[in-house]
C-alpha positions in Angstrom: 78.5 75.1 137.3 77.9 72.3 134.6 75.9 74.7 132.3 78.9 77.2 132.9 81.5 74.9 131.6 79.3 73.7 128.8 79.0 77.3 127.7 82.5 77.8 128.2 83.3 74.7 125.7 80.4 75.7 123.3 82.4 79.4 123.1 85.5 77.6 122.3 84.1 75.8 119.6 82.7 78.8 117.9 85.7 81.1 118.4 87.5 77.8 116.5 85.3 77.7 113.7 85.4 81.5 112.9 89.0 81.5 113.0 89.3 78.5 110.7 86.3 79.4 108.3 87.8 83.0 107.4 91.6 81.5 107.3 90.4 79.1 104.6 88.4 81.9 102.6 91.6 83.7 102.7 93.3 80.7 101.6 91.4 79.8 98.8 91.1 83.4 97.6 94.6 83.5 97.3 94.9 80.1 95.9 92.7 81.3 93.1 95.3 83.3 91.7 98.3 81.1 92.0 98.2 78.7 89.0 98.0 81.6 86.4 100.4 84.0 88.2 103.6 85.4 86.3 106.5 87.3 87.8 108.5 90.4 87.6 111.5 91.3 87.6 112.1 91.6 91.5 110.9 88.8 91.8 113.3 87.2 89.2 115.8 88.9 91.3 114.4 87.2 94.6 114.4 83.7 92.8 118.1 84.1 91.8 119.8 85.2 94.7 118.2 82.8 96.5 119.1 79.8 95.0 119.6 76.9 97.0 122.8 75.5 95.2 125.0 78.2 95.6 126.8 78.7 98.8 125.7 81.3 101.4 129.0 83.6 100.6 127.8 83.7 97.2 124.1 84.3 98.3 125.3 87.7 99.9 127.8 88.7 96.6 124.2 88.2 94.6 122.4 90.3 97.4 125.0 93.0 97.2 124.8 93.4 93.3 126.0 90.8 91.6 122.6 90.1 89.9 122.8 88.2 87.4 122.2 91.6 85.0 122.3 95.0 85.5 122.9 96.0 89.7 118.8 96.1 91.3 119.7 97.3 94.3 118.1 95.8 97.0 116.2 98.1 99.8 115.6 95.2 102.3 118.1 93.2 104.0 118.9 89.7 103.1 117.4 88.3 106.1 114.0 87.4 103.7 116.3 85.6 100.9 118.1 83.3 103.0 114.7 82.2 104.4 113.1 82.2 100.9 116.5 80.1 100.0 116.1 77.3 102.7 112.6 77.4 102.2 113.5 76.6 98.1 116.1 73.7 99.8 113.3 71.9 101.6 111.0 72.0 98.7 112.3 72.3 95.7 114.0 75.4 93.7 110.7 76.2 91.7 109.3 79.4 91.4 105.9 78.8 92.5 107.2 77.3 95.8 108.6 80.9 96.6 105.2 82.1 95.7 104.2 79.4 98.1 106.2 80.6 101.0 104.3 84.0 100.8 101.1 82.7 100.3 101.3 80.8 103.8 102.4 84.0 105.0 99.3 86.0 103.6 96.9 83.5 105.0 98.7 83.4 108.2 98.1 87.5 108.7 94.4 87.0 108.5 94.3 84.8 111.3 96.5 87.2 113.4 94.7 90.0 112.5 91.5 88.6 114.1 93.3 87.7 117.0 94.9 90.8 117.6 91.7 92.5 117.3 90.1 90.8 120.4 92.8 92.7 122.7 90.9 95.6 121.8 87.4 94.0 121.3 86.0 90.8 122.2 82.8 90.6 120.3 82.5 87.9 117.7 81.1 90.9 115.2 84.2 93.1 115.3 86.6 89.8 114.7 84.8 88.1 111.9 84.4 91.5 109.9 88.1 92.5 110.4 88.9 88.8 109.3 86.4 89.2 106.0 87.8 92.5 106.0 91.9 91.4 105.8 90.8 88.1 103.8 89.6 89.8 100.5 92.2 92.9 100.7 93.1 93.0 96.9 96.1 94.4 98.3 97.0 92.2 100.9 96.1 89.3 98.4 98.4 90.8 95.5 100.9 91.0 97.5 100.6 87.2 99.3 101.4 85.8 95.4 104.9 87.6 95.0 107.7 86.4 95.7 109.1 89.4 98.2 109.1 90.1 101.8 105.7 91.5 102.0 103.6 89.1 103.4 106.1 87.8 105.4 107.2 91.5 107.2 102.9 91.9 107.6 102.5 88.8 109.8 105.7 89.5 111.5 104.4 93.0 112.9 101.2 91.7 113.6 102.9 88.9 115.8 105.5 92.0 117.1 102.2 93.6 118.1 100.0 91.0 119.6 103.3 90.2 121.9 104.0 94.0 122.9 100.1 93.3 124.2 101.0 90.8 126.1 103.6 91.9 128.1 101.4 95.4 128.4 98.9 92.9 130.6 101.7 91.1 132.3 105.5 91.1 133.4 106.0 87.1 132.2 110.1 87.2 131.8 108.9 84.5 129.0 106.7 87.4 127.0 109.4 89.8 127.4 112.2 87.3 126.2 109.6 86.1 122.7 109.0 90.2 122.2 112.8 90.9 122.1 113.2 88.0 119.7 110.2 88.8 117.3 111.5 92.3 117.2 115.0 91.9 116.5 113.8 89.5 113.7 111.0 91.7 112.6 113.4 94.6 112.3 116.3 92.4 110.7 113.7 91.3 107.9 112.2 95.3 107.1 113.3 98.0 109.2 110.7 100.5 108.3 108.3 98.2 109.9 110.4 99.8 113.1 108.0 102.3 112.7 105.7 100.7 115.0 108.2 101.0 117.5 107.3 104.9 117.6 103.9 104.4 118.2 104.9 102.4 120.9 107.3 104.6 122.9 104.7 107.6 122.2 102.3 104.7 124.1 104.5 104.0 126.6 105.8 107.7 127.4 101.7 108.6 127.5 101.1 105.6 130.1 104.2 107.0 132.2 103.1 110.6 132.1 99.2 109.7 133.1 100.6 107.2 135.8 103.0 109.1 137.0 105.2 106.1 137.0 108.2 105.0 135.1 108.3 101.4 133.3 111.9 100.5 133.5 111.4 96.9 131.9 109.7 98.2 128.9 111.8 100.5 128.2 115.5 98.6 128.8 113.8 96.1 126.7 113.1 98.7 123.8 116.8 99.9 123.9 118.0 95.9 124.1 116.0 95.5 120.5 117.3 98.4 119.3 120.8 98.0 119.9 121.3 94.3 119.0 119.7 95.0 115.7 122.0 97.5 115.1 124.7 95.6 115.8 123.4 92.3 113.6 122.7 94.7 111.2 125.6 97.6 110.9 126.8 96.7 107.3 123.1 96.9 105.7 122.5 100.3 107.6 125.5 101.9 106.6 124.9 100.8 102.8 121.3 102.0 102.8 121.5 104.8 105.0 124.2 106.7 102.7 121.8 106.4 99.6 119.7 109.2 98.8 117.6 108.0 95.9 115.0 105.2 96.2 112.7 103.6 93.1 109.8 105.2 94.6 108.9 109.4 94.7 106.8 111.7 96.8 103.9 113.3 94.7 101.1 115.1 95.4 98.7 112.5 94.6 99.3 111.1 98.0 98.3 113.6 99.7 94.7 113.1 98.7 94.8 109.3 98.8 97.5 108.7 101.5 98.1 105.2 99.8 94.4 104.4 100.3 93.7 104.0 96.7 96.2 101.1 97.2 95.6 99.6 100.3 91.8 98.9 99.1 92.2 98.1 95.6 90.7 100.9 93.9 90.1 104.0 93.8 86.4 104.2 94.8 86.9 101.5 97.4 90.0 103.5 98.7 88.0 106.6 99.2 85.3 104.9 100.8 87.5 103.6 103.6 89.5 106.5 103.8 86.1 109.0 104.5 85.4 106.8 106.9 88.9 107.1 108.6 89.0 110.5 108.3 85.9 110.8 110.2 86.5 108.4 112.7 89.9 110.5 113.4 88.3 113.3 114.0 85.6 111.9 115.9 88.0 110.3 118.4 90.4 113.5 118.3 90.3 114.3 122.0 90.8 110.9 123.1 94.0 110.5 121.1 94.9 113.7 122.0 94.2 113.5 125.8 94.0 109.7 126.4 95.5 106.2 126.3 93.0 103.8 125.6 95.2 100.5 124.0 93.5 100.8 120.5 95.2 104.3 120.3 98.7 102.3 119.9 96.9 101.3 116.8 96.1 105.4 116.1 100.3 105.9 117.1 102.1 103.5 114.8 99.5 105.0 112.0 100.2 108.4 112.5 103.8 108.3 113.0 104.6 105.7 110.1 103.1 108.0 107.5 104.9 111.0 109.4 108.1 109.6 109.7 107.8 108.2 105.8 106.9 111.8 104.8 109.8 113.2 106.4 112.8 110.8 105.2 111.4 111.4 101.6 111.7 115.0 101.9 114.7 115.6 103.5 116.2 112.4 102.3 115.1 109.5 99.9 111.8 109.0 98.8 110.4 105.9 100.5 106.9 106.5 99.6 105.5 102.8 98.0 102.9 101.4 99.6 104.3 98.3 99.6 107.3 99.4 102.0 104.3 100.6 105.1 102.3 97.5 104.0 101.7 96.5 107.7 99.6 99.3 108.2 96.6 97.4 105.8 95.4 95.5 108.7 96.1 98.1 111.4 94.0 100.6 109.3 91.2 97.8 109.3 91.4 96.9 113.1 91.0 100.1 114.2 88.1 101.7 111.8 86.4 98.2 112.7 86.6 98.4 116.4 86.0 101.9 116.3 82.6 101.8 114.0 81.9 99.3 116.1 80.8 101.1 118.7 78.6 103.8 116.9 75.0 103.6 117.2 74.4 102.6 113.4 77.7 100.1 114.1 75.9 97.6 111.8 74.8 99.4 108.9 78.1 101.1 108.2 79.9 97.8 108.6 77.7 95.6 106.1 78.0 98.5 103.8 82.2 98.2 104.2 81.8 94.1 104.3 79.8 94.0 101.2 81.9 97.3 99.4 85.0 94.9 99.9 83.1 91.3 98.7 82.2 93.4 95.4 85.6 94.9 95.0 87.3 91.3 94.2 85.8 91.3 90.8 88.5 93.4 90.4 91.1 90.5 91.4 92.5 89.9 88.1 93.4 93.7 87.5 96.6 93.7 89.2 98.0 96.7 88.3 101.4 95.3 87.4 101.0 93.2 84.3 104.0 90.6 84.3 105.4 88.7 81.0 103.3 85.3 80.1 105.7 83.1 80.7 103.5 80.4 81.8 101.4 80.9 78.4 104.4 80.8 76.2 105.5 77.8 78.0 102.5 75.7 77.3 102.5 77.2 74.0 105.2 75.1 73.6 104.4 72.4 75.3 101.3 72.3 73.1 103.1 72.5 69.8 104.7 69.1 71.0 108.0 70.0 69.1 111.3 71.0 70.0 112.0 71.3 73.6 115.0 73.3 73.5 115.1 77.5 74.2 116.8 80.0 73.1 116.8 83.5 75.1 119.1 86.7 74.8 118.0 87.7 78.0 119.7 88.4 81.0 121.4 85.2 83.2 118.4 86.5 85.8 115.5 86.2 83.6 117.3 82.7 81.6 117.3 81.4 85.6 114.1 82.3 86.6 111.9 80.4 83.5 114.3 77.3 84.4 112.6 77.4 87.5 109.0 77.2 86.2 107.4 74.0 86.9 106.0 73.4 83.3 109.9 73.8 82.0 111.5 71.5 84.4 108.4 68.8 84.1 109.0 68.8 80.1 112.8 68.9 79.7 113.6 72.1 78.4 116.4 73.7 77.8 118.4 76.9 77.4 120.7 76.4 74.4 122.8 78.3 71.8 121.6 77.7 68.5 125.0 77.9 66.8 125.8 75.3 68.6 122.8 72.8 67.2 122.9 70.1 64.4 121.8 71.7 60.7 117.9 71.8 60.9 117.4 71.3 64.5 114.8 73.2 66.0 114.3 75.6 68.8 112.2 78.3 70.1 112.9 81.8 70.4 111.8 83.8 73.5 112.5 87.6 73.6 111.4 90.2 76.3 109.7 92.7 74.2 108.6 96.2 75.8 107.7 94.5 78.9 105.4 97.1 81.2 108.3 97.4 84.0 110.6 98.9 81.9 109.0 100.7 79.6 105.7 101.3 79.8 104.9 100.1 76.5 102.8 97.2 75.6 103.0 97.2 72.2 102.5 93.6 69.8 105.1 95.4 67.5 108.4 93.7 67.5 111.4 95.4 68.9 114.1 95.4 67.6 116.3 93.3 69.9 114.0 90.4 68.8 114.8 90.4 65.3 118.0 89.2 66.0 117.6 86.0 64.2 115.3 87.5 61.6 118.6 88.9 59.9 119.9 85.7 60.5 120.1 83.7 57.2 121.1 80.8 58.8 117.8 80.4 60.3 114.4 79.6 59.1 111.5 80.9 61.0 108.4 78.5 61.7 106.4 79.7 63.9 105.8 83.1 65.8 103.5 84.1 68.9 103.2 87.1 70.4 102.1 87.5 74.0 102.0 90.7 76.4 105.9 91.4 77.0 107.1 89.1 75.3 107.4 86.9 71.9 108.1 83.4 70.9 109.8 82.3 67.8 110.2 78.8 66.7 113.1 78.3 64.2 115.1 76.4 62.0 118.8 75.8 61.5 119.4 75.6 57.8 122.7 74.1 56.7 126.0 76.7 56.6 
């Protein structure tokens, strides 16, 4: 009995250790990115409607289009900003705390990935590669450094999941109560990551029809979700649902990648994973097909999600990013890991994934959206130890979102109108120039907009920099 418990305890200790040695890794990966990272312009977007000193009425005109610029029409509800906003409260109103906020998310998933993945398999093997495997995702760690609902809506349908597991292996009134909640919020923060929900009623509907029994609970408790999010939500559903054009198109490309390419980085890496899934699928066909083994939820919210996606954009509005069906990164992994796990050359084909994926984050600093060096122009300045006063024609969103940048609240910068200066005071310049999100154009010549001041004779240019999107211009003012 004593040797029983001590093996018990020695278990524990071990399961605690893996969980906490891959959490970090992810952690630390993720870190590794954070100094150096820029933003776009959703996430400029994200920064300014969320802003902690405005009141929550004016939160929602901001969400609904008052942006600050031109209308960027929001696709998820607001439910992420207001969080993202409180968060901002509690810590400060800097942009890197909102990167922050989905960074602890991004780590977070990891961890729930691994423990989702023993409801399906136990063995230490399966858990610690789907951990490696979710830990250096480019995707998944891309996606924890922006300042969106990504990371976030990931751990929140992982945490939907692992609790619709729960109450699959007992009635608890407690389980039931925490799945409502989770799913309400989990719908309220993305509703396409309802999708899942399909996979579970085809789950569900499958267990009925085998057992010849019907599951009143589970199924009053499904309508319960569904209705009181409708109801929390009507005003969002009737704005989005009467819109039939989306940011993102359907193209044929996808149907020879099915998002793969992006899930796992590359190209190569994407098709490696996604041979593997196709072969798997076909492998466990008739199973699917004919049983209801637990991992095939996994199989059902897969499956329907990219039906379902397929379907709205064809009839509808094309909804067909990968960031919008982003949950379905460490669903994909879970269940090619717990299926390969139980071929006969299990091993093999898993170190050869495990060390695919380790070798794939030497791509980590190719993010394939490039974002304006706003950090680098900053310190530019700082390093030039002159004037500490900007300039910027840019939008109020943009002129809000580098006020928020720790390097120009730490050096007392600020946003000024150079007409408005002493004769020759100095200032600096900053310009948007061809940034890659709107144009597609990363050309060092100098657009037009930015020669405002050039044809200025008024002013005196000092000093110029160019940087990827965007320029820097120190000035002079000469005397009228």
């Amino acid at each position: 009995m004593y040797k029983k418990i001590e093996f018990i305890k020695k278990d524990k200790i071990q399961w605690i250790l893996i969980f906490l040695i891959i959490t970090l890794i992810a952690f630390f990966i993720r870190f590794y990115l954070f100094e150096t990272r820029n933003s776009w312009h959703d996430e400029w977007h994200s920064i300014y409607v969320a802003d902690p000193n405005i009141s929550n009425e004016v939160t929602l005109k901001r969400f609904w289009g008052e942006k600050g610029d031109e209308t960027l029409t929001e696709y998820y509800p607001p439910l992420y900003l207001f969080l993202l906003k409180y968060f901002f409260k509690l810590f400060g109103y800097l942009d890197d705390n909102g990167r922050l906020f989905s960074l602890i998310f991004g780590t977070l998933l990891v961890s729930l990935s691994m423990y989702m993945t023993t409801y399906f398999d136990r063995s230490k093997k399966s858990v610690i590669i789907v951990g490696l495997l979710t830990a250096i995702n480019l995707f998944l760690i891309w996606q924890s450094l922006e300042i969106r609902a990504h990371s976030i809506v990931v751990f929140s349908v992982l945490l939907n999941l692992c609790l619709f597991l729960e109450i699959l292996r007992s009635n608890s009134k407690l389980k039931y109560i925490f799945f409502y909640i989770i799913s309400v919020f989990n719908l309220s923060l993305w509703p396409i990551s309802g999708l899942i929900f399909i996979g579970k009623v085809i789950y569900i509907s499958k267990e009925m029809l085998i057992l010849k029994k019907i599951f009143y609970f589970r199924l009053l408790t499904l309508f319960l979700i569904l209705i009181t999010y409708i109801i929390l939500n009507l005003d969002y559903l009737k704005f989005n649902l009467a819109r039939d054009f989306h940011y993102t198109h359907i193209s044929n490309t996808f149907f020879y990648n099915y998002h793969f390419r992006t899930f796992f980085g590359t190209i190569f890496n994407g098709g490696i994973f996604l041979l593997i899934f196709g072969i798997l699928f076909i492998k466990s066909l008739k199973s699917i097909l004919y049983l209801n083994n637990k991992e095939n939820i996994l199989i059902y919210i897969i499956l329907s999600t990219y039906l379902i996606t397929i379907l709205y954009s064809a009839f509808k509005a094309s909804i067909m990013s990968p960031k919008y069906v982003i949950f379905l990164v460490p669903i994909i992994i879970i269940w090619i890991v717990i299926k390969v796990s139980r071929l006969k050359y299990s091993k093999l084909i898993l170190i050869i994934i495990s060390v695919l994926s380790i070798f794939n984050l030497l791509n980590i600093n190719d993010y394939p959206m490039k974002r304006p060096e706003v950090k680098n122009a900053l310190n530019f300045i700082v390093k030039d130890e002159g004037e500490n006063l900007i300039y910027s024609i840019e939008p109020t969103v943009f002129n809000n979102y580098i006020s928020t940048k720790k390097l120009f609240q730490y050096n007392n910068f600020k946003l000024v109108d150079p007409n408005e200066l002493r004769n020759n005071g100095q200032f600096w310049f900053i310009c948007l120039n061809n940034p890659r999100y709107a144009y597609g154009n990363n050309s060092l010549e100098l657009n037009e907009r930015c020669k405002i001041l050039k044809k200025n004779k008024n002013f005196e240019q000092l000093v110029e920099k160019k940087f990827p999107d965007l320029y820097l211009i120190k000035y002079k003012k000469l005397s009228n």
